[in-house]
C-alpha positions in Angstrom: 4.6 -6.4 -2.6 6.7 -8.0 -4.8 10.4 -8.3 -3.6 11.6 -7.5 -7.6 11.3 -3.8 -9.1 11.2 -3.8 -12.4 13.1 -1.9 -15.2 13.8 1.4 -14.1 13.3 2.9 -17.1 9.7 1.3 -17.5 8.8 2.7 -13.6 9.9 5.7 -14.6 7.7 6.1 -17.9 5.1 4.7 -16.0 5.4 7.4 -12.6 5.7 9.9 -15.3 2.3 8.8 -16.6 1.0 8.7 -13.4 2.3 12.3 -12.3 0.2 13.7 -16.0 -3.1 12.2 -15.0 -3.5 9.5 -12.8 -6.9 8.3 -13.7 -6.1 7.7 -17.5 -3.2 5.4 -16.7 -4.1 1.8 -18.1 -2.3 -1.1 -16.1 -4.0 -3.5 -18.0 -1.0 -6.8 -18.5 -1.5 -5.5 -22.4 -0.1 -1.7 -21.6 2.4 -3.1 -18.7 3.2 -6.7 -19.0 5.7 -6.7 -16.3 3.7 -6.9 -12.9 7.1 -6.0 -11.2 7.0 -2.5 -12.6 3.6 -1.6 -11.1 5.0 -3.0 -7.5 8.1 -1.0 -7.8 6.3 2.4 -8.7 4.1 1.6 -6.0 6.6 0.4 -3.6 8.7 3.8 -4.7 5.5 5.9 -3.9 5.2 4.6 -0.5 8.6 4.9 0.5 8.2 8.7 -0.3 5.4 9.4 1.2 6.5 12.7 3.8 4.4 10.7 6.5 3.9 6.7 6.3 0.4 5.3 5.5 0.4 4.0 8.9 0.8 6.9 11.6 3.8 5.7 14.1 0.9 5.5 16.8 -1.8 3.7 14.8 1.3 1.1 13.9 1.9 0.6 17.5 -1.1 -0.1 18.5 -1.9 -2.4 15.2 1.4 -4.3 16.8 -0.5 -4.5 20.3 -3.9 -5.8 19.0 -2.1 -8.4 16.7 -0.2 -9.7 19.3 -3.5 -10.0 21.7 -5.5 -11.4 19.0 -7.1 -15.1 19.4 -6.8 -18.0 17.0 -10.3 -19.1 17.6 -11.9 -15.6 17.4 -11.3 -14.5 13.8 -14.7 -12.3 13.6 -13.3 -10.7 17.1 -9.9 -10.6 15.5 -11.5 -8.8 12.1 -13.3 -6.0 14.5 -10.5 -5.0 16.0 -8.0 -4.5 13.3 -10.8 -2.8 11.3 -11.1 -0.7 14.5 -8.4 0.6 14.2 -8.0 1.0 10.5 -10.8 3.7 11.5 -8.7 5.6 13.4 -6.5 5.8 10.0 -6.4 10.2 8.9 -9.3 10.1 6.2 -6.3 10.5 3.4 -4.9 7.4 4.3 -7.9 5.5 4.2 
């Protein structure tokens, strides 16, 4: 994500809109020019999460397989993150 945030009082028109009805929000570059805006909400919504997206045990072992993996195998590679990305909780899918 991008390392800027945005104005905060754009991200904070724009969580409000999300928080009224998500699916109606338009993030088209017309209705929010400023990319950094979108990545800052989103940024702020992951850091508040009450559980990260990645459980503390699926990160661990994401750390183990990347650190196994084998330049020359990338379809190998690809099957095992996806893996376990499966074992993600359904919500966080």
């Amino acid at each position: 994500l991008y390392r800027l945030c945005g104005s905060a009082t754009k991200k904070r028109i724009l969580r409000e809109a999300f928080e009224r009805n998500a699916r109606s929000v338009d993030l088209s570059p017309d209705n929010v020019p400023d990319i950094n805006v979108i990545t800052g909400v989103l940024k702020d919504y992951l850091r508040e999460l009450p559980e990260p997206l990645f459980t503390k045990c699926l990160y661990q072992m994401l750390v183990d397989a990347l650190s196994v993996c084998m330049q020359d195998d990338v379809p190998g590679n690809a099957r095992l993150v996806f893996s376990i990305l499966d074992c993600l909780p359904k919500v966080n899918r």
